[in-house]
TORTI-638809 format. One record per residue (C-alpha): residue number from 0; residue in three letters; x, y, z. Coordinates in pm, 1 decimal. Example, Ala and Ser with C-alpha at 12.3 -4.5 7.8 and 13.67 -1.06 7.14 Angstrom:
<atoms>
  num  residuo         X         Y         Z
    0      ALA    1230.0    -450.0     780.0
    1      SER    1367.0    -106.0     714.0
</atoms>
This chain:
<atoms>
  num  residuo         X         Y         Z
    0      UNK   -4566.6   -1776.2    1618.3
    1      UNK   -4378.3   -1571.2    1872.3
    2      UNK   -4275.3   -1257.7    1738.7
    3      UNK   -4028.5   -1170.5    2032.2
    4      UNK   -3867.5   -1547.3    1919.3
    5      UNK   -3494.8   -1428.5    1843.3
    6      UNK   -3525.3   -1688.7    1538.8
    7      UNK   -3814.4   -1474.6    1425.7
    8      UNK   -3636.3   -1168.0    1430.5
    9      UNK   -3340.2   -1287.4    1301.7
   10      UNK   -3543.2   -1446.8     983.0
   11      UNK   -3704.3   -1099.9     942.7
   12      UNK   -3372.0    -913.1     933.7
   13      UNK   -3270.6   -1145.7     657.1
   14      UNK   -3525.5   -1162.6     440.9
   15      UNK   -3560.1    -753.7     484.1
   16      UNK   -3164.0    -734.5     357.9
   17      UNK   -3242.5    -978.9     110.0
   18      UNK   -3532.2    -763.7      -5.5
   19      UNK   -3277.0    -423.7     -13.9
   20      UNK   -2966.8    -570.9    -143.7
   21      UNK   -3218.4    -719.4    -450.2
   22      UNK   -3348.5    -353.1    -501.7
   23      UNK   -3009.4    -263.2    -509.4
   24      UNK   -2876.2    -486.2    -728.8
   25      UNK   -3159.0    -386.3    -964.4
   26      UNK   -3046.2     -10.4    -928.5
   27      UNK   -2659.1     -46.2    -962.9
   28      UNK   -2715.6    -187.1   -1306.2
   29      UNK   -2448.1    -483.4   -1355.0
   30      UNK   -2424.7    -697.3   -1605.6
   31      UNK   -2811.5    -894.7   -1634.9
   32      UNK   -2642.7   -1209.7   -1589.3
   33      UNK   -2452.9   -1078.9   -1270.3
   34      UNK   -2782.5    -951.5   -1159.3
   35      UNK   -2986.7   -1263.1   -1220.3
   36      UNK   -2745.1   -1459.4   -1040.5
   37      UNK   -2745.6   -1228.8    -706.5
   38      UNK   -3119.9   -1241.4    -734.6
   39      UNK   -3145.4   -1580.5    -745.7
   40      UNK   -2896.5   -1630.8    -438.8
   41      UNK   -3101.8   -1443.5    -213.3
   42      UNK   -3452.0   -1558.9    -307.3
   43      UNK   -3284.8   -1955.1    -237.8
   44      UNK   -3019.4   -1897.8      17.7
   45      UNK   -3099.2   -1588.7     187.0
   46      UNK   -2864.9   -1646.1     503.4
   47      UNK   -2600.6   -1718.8     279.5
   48      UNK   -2656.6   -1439.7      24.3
   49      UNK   -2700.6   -1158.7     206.1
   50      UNK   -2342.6   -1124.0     392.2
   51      UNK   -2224.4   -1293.3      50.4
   52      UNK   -2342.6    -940.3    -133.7
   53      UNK   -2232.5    -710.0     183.4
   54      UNK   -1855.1    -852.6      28.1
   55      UNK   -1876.1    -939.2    -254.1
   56      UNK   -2138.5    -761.5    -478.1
   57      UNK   -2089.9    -395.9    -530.4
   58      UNK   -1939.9    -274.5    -825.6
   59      UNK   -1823.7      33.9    -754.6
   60      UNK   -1701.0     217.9    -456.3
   61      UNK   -1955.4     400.6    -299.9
   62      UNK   -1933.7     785.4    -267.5
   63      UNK   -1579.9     699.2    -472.3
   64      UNK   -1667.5     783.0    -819.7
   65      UNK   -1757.0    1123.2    -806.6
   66      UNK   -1489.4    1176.4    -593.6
   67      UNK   -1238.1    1038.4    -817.8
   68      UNK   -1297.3    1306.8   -1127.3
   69      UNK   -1264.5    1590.7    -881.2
   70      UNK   -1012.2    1470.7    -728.0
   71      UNK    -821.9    1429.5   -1033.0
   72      UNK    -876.5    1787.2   -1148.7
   73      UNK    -751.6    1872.8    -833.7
   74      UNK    -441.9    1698.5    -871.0
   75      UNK    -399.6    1834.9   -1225.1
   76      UNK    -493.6    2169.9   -1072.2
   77      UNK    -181.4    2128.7    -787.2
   78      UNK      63.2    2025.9   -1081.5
   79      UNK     108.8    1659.4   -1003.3
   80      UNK     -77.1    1537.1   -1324.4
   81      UNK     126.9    1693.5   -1583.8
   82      UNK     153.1    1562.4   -1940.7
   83      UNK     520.4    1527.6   -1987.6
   84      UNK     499.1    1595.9   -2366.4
   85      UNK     259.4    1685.3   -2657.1
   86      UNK      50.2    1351.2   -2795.3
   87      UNK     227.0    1222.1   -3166.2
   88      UNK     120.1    1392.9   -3474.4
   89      UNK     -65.4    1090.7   -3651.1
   90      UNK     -25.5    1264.5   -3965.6
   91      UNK     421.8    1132.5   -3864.8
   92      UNK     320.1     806.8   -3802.0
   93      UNK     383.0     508.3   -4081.8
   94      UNK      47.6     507.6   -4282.6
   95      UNK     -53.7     129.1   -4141.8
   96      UNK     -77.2     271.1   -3780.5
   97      UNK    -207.9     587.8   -3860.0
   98      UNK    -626.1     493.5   -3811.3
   99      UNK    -587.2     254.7   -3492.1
  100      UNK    -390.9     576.3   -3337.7
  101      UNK    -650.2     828.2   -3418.4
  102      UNK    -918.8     609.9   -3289.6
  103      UNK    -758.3     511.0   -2992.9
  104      UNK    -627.0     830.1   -2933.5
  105      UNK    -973.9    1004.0   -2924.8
  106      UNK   -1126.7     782.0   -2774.0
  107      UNK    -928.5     750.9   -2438.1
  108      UNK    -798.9    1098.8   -2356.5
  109      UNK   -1102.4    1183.3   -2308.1
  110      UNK   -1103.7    1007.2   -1964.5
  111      UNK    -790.8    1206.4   -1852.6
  112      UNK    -445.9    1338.0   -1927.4
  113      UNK    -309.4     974.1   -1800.0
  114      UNK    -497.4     804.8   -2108.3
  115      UNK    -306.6    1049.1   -2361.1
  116      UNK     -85.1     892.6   -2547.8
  117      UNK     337.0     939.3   -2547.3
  118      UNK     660.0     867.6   -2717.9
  119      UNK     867.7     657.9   -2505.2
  120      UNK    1063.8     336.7   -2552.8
  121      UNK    1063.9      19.7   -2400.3
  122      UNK    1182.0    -306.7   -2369.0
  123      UNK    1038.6    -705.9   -2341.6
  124      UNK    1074.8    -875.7   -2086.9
  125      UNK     992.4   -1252.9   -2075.0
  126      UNK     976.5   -1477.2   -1753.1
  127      UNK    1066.7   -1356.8   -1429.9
  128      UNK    1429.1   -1405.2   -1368.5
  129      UNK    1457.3   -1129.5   -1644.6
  130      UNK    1256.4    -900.9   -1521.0
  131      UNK    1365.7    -886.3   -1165.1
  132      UNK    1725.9    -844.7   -1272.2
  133      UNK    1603.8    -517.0   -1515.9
  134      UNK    1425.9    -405.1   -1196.1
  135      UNK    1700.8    -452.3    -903.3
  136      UNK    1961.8    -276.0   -1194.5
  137      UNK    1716.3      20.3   -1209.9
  138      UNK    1655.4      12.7    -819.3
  139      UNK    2039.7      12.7    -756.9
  140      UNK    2086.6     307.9    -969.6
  141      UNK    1851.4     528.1    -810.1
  142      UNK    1958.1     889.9    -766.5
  143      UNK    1635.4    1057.8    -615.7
  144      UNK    1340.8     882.9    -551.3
  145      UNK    1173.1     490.5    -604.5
  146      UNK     796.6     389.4    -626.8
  147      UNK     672.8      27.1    -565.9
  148      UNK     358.9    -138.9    -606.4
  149      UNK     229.0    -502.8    -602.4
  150      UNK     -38.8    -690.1    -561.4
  151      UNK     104.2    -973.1    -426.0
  152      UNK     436.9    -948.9    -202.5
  153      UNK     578.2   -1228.2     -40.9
  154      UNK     883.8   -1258.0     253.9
  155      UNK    1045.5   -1526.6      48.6
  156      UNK    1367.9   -1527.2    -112.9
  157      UNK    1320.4   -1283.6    -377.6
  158      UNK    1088.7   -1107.8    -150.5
  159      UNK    1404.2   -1072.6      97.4
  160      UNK    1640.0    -959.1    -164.2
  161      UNK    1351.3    -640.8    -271.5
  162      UNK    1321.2    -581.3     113.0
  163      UNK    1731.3    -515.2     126.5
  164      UNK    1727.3    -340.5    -141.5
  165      UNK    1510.9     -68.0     -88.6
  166      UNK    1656.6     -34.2     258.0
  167      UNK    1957.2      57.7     167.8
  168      UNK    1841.6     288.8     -58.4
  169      UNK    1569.8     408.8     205.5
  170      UNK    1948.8     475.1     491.0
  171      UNK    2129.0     602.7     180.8
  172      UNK    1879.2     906.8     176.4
  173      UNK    1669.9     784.7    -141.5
  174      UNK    1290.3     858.2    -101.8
  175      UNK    1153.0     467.6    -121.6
  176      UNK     745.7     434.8    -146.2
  177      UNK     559.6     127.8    -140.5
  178      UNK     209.2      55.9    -178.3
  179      UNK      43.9    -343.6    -123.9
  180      UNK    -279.8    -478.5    -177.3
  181      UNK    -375.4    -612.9     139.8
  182      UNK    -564.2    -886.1      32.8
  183      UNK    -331.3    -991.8    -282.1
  184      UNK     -23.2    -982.2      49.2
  185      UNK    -219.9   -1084.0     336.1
  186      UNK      25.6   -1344.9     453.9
  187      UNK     290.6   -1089.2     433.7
  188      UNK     490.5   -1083.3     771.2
  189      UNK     508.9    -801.6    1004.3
  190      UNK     877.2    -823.4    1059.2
  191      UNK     920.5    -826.3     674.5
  192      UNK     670.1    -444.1     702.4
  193      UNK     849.0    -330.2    1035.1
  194      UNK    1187.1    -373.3     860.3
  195      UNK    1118.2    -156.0     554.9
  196      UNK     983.2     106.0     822.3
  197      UNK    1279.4     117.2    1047.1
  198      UNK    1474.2     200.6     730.9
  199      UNK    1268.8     468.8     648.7
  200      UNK    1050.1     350.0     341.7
  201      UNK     706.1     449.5     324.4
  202      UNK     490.6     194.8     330.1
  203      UNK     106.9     175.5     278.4
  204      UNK    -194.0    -117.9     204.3
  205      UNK    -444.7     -60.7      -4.4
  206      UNK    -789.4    -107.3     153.2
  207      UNK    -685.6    -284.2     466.7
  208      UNK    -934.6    -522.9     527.3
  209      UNK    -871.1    -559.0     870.6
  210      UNK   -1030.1    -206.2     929.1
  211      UNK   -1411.5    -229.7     983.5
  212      UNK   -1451.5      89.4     783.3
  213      UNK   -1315.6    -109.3     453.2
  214      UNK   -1386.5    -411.9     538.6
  215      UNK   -1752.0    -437.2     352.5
  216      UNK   -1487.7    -311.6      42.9
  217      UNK   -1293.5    -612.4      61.5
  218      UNK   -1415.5    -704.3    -318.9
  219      UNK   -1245.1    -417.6    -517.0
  220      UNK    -876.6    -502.5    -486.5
  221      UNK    -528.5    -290.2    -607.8
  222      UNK    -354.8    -555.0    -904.7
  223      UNK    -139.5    -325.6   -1041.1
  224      UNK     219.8    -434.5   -1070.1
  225      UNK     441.4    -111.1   -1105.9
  226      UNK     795.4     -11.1    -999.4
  227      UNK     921.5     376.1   -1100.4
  228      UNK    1284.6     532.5   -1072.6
  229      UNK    1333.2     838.1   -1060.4
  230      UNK    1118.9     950.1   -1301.9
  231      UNK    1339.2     785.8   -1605.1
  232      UNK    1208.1     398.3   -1628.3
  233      UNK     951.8     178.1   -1544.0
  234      UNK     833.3    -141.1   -1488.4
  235      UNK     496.1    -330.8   -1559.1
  236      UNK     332.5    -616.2   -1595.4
  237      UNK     177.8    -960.2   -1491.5
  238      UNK     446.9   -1022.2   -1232.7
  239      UNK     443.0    -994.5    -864.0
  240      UNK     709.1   -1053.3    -595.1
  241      UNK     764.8   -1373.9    -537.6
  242      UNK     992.7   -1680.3    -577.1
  243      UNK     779.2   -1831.6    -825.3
  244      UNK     701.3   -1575.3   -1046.8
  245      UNK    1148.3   -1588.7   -1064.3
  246      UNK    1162.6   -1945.3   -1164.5
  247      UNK    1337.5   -2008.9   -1471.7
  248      UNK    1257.8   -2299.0   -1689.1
  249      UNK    1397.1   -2613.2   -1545.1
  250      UNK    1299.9   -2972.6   -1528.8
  251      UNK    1490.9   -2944.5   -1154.0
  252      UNK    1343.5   -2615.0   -1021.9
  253      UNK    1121.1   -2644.3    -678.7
  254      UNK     864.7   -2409.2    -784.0
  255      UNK     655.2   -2446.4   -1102.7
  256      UNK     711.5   -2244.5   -1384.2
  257      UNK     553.9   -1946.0   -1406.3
  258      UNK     507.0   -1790.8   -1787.3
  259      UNK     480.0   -1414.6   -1761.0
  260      UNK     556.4   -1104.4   -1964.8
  261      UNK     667.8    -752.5   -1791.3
  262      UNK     742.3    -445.5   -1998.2
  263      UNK    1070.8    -173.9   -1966.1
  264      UNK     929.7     175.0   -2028.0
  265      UNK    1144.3     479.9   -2060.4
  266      UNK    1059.2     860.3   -2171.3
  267      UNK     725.8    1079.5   -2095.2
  268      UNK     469.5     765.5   -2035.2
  269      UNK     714.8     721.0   -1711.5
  270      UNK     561.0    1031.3   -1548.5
  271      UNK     227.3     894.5   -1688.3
  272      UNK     242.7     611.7   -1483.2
  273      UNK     382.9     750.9   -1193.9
  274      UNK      40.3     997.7   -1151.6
  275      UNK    -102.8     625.5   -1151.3
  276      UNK      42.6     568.9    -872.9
  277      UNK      65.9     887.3    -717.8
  278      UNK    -342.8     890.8    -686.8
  279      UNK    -316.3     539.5    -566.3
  280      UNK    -129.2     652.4    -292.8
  281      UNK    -387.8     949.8    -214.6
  282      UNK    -666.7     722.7    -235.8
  283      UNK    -478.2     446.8      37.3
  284      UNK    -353.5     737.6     246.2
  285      UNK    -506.3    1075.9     139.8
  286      UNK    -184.6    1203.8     130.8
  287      UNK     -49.0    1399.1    -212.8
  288      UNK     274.6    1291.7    -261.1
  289      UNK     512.5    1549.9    -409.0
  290      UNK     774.3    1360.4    -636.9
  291      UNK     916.3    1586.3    -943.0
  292      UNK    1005.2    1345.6   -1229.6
  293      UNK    1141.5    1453.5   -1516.3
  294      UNK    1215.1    1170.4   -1756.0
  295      UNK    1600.7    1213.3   -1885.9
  296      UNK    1446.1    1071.6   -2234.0
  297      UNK    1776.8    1096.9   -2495.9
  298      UNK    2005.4    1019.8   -2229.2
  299      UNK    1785.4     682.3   -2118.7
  300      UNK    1719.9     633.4   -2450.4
  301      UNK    2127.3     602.3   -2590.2
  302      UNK    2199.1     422.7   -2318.1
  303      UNK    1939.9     128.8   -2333.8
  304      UNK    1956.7     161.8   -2707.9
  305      UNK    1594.4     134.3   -2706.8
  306      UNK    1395.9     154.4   -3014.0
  307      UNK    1092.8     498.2   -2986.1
  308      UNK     767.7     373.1   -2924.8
  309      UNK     427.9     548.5   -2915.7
  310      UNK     294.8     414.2   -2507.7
  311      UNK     -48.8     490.1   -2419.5
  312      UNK    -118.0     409.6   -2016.3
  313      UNK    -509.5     244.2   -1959.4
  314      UNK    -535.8     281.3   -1646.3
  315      UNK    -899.3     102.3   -1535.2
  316      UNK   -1102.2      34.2   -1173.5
  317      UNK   -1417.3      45.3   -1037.1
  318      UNK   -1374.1     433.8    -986.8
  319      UNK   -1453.8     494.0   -1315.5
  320      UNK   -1750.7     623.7   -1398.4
  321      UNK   -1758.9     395.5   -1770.1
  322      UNK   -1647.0      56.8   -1774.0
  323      UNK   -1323.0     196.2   -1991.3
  324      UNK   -1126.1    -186.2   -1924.6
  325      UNK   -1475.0    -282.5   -2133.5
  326      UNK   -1425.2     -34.1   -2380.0
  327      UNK   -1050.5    -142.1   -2422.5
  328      UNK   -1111.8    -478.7   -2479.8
  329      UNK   -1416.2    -446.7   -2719.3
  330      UNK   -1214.6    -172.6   -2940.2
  331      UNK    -895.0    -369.6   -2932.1
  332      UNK   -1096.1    -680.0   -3092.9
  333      UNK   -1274.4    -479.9   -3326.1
  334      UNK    -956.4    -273.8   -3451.7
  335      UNK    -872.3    -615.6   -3558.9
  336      UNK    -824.6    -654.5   -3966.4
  337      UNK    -563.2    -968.8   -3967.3
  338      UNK    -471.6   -1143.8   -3662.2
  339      UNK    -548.9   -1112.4   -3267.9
  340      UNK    -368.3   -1295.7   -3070.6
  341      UNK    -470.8   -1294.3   -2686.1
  342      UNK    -322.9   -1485.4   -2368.8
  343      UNK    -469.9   -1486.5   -2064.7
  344      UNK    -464.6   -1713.5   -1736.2
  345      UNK    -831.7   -1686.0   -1622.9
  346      UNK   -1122.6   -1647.8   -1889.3
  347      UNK   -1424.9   -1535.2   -1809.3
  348      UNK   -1589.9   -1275.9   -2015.4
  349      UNK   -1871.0   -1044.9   -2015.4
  350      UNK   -2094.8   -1134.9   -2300.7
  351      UNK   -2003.4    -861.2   -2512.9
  352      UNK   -1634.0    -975.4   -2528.4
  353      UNK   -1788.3   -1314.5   -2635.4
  354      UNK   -1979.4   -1184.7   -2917.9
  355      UNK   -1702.1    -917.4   -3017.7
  356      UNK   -1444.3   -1249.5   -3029.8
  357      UNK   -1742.9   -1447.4   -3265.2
  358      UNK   -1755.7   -1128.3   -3488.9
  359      UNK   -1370.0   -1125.1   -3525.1
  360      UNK   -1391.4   -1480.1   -3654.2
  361      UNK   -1598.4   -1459.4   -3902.1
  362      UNK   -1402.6   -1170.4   -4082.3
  363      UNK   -1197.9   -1376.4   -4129.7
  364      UNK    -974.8   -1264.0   -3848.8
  365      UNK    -697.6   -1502.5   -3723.5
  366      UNK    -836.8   -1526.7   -3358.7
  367      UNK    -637.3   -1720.1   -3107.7
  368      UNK    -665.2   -1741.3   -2711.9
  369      UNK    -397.7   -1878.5   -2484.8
  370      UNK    -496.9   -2067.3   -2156.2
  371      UNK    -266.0   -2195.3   -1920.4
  372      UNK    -320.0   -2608.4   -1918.9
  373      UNK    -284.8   -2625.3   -1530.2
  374      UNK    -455.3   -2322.5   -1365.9
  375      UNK    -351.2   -2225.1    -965.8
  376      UNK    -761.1   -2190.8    -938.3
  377      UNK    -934.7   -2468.7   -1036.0
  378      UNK   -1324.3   -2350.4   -1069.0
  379      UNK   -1205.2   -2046.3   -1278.2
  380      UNK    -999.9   -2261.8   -1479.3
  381      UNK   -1352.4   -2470.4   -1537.3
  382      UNK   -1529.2   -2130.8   -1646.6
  383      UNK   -1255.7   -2046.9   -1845.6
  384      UNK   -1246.4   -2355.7   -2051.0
  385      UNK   -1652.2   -2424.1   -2078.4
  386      UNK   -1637.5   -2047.7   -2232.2
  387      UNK   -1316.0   -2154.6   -2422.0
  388      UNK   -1486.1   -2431.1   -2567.7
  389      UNK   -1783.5   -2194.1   -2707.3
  390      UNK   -1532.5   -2023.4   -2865.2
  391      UNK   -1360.5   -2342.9   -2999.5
  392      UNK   -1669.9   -2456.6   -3188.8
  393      UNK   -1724.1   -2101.1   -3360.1
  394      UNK   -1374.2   -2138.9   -3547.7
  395      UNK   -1114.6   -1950.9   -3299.7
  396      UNK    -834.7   -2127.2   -3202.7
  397      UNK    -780.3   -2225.1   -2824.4
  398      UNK    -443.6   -2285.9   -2737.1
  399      UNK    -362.9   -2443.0   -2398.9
  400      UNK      -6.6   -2372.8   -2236.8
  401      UNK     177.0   -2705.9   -2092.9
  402      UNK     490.2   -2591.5   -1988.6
  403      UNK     391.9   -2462.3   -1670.7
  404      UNK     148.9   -2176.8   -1531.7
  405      UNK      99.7   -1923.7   -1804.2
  406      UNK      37.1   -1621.8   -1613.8
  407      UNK      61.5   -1336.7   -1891.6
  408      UNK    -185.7   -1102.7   -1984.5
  409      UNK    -118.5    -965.1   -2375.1
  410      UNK    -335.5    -910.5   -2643.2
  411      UNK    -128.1    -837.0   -2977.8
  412      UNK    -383.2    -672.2   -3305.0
  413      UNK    -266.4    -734.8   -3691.7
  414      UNK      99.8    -611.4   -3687.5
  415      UNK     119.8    -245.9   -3508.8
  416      UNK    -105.8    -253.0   -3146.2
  417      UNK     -34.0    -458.9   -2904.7
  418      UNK    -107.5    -442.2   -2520.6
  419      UNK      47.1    -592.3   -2200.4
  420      UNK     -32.8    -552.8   -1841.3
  421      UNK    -209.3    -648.1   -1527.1
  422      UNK    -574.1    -680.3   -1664.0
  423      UNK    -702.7   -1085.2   -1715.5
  424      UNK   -1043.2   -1114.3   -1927.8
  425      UNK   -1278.8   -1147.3   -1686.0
  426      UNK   -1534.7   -1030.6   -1480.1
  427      UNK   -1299.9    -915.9   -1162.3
  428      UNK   -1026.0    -768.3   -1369.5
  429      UNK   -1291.2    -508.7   -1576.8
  430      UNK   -1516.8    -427.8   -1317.1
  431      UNK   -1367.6    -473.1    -918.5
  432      UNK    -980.6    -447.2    -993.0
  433      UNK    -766.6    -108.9   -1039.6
  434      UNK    -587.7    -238.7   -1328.4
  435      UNK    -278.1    -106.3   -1526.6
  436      UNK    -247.4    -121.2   -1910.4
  437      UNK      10.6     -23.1   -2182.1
  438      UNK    -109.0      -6.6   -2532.1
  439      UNK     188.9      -5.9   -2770.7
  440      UNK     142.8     190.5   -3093.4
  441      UNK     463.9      55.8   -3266.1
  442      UNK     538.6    -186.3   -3580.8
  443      UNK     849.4    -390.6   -3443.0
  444      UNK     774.5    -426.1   -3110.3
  445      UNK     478.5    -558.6   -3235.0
  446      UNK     685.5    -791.2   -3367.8
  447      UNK     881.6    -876.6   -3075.2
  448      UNK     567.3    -999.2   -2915.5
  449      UNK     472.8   -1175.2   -3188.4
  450      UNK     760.2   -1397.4   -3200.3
  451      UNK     782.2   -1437.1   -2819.3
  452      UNK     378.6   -1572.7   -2861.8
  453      UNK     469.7   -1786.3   -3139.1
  454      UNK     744.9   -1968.5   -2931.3
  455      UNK     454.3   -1971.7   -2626.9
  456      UNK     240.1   -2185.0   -2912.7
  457      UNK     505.8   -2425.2   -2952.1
  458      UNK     446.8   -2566.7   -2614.2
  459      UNK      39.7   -2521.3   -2610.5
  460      UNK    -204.3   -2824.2   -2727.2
  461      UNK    -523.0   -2722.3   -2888.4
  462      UNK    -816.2   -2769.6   -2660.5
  463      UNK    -999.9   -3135.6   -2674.7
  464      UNK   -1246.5   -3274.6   -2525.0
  465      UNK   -1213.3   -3674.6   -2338.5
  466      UNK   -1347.2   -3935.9   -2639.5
  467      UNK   -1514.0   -4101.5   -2365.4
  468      UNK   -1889.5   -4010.8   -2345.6
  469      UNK   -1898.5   -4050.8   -1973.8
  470      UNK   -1638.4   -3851.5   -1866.5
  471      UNK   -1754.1   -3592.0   -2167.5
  472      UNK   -2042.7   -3556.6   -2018.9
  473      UNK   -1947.0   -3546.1   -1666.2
  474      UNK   -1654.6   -3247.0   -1750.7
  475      UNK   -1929.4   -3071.4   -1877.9
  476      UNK   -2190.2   -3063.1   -1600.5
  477      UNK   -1915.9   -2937.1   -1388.9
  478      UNK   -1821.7   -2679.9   -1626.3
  479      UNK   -2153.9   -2520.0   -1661.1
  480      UNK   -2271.9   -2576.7   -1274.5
  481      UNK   -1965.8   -2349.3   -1188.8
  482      UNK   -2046.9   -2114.8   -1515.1
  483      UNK   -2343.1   -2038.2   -1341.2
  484      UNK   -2136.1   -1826.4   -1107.5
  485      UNK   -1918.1   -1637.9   -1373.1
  486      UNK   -2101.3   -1317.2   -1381.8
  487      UNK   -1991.9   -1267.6   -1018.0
  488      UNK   -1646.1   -1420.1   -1036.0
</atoms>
């Protein structure tokens, strides 16, 4: 054996990264079955492990974490974290919601002034063609100042029509910002950026990936979904901009149907979410944005005739220094007395959630998870429905949506908590993703999303299983092989 062989020194190099990135996996402490799995990768396929784990396999951003609680104390320090109003007196609230909202309530604030809960209002919003007409209103109406911010954005129709409408608020003198993921847009065009600039909107990515420096970050990506006006109303959600997340239901339309739910939030919570943003921006740019909302709550209010609603904002990534998108999750299922109801399009969960959602069951708790039938990714769609399945045989109901791609992402509890946003139950959304969620303290719009998931179940088929052995048995071989790669999904 040569050492001077470049094969020999390249095998060396690899098997000494192999040997670090183990010990590190070992000291970030993951999820065991997320650190059995990178383990196992790089003592069998070293060469393909190792640059595999330089992308893929931190969880958190390094040197980010620490950063991100002084950094917010700074911000709250400067003024632009501000809690627009003081937090609900539980002992006001309707008796039924008064325990949830304590517990919640102290619980979450005590990651920051963004978790505290408001009184706002909002309004439903169900499928896309909906939603982007609520949104392009609010856009037109502008007075001051609009915030954007997608994960995916797309130069296609409705793409266009967001694009000319922020220019001519951009020439018309209206502050426009607008923040990407550049991974989630990466086929966005440059003429469709270089526009928006020429008007004079601000635009940013999130982590460019084409930069060497965040490159190696590629895996921890922006989802959030979030438009703000002036201070007075915003927009959130499962939907991003594009043409298909628009398409109404139709036996004629060109794209499939997406199924997605978006929220309309008015009063304090507005400015709440806008500080989301705002340290979004200083994180992508490192530039503190000064914007001075102040939500015009009664007027808003009358004019939307909008019912009050308690809103706490959840915002979760991997800056946080507890897995709170964990927390959520696990406390929403065990608030649970009556009914949770829970619809996501990809399903893979951490172990806890698993045992949580077994625990729920057998209090008797009517437990019931929404899949989409058809999934836009195939292997998670095979994780989703081999852990699905588990489920299935410990007495919770799986419901699988045929009508199209359901996209949503709500979780409703017994009849006065219910939450909607941009996290999906699994693995990437609670540990890699910045994530937005809205927690609705509130009786009837409670209600409201009950009856909208009710109608969802109408088109759903309950999960079964091929009555031929054979192709039983071959679905479920190809179910677990890609299982085996859930914890890092």
């Amino acid at each position: 054996m040569r050492w001077s062989d470049p094969i020999i020194i390249i095998k060396i190099i690899v098997y000494a990264l192999a040997f670090y990135n183990c010990v590190k996996v070992l000291s970030n402490r993951a999820t065991p079955g997320a650190s059995i799995a990178w383990i196992l990768l790089h003592a069998v396929v070293p060469f393909f492990a190792v640059p595999a784990y330089l992308l893929l396999g931190d969880y958190r951003i390094k040197g980010y974490v620490r950063r991100h609680r002084a950094r917010q104390q700074q911000l709250e320090d400067a003024g632009v974290l501000i809690l627009p109003e003081t937090p609900p007196d539980p002992d006001l609230l309707p008796v039924d919601m008064r325990s949830s909202y304590r517990v919640f309530s102290k619980v979450f604030r005590q990651f920051g002034t963004m978790f505290e809960p408001q009184l706002g209002a909002t309004t439903l919003l169900v499928d896309g063609h909906e939603t982007f007409a609520s949104i392009f209103e609010a856009i037109n109406s502008a007075r001051q100042y609009i915030i954007v911010q997608y994960y995916i954005v797309r130069s296609d129709r409705l793409g266009l029509e967001l694009k000319r409408l922020l220019s001519e608020k951009a020439r018309a003198g209206i502050a426009v910002y607008m923040l990407y993921d550049d991974m989630g847009s990466f086929w966005l065009s440059s003429d469709y950026l270089r526009d928006l600039r020429a008007a004079g909107v601000k635009v940013e990515r999130f982590l460019p990936i084409r930069r060497f420096k965040r490159f190696f970050q590629m895996n921890f990506r922006n989802h959030r979904k979030l438009v703000v006006v002036d201070g007075d109303v915003a927009f959130t959600g499962g939907l991003n901009v594009g043409e298909e997340y628009a398409a109404r239901r139709s036996r004629r339309a060109r794209t499939r149907y997406w199924r997605d739910t978006h929220v309309r939030i008015t009063g304090a919570p507005v400015i709440q979410l806008e500080d989301v943003f705002l340290e979004d921006w200083y994180f992508a740019t490192g530039e503190k944005l000064k914007i001075s909302g102040k939500p015009d709550t009664a007027g808003r209010l009358s004019r939307q005739a909008e019912e009050p609603a308690i809103v706490q904002i959840i915002p979760t990534g991997p800056t946080d220094e507890t897995v709170v998108s964990l927390l959520f999750i696990l406390q929403m299922i065990n608030t649970a007395q009556t009914r949770l109801w829970l619809a996501t399009p990809y399903f893979v969960p951490d172990p806890a959630i698993m045992h949580a959602l077994e625990l729920a069951a057998l209090r008797g708790v009517d437990v019931r998870l929404m899949l989409p039938h058809t999934s836009d990714n195939r292997f998670v769609h095979w994780v989703s429905v081999s852990y699905a399945s588990d489920l299935q045989n410990r007495g919770i109901k799986v419901l699988l949506f045929t009508s199209g791609f359901m996209h949503q992402k709500v979780v409703l509890v017994d009849d006065n908590l219910t939450a909607i946003g941009t996290m999906n139950l699994d693995n990437r959304a609670m540990y890699l993703n910045f994530e937005t969620t809205v927690l609705f303290h509130d009786i009837n719009f409670n209600s409201k999303v009950a009856v909208m998931l009710e109608k969802d179940f109408q088109h759903c088929r309950a999960l079964r299983r091929s009555q031929k052995p054979i192709l039983r048995a071959i679905a479920g071989l190809r179910e677990n092989a890609a299982r085996l790669l859930a914890p890092i999904l």
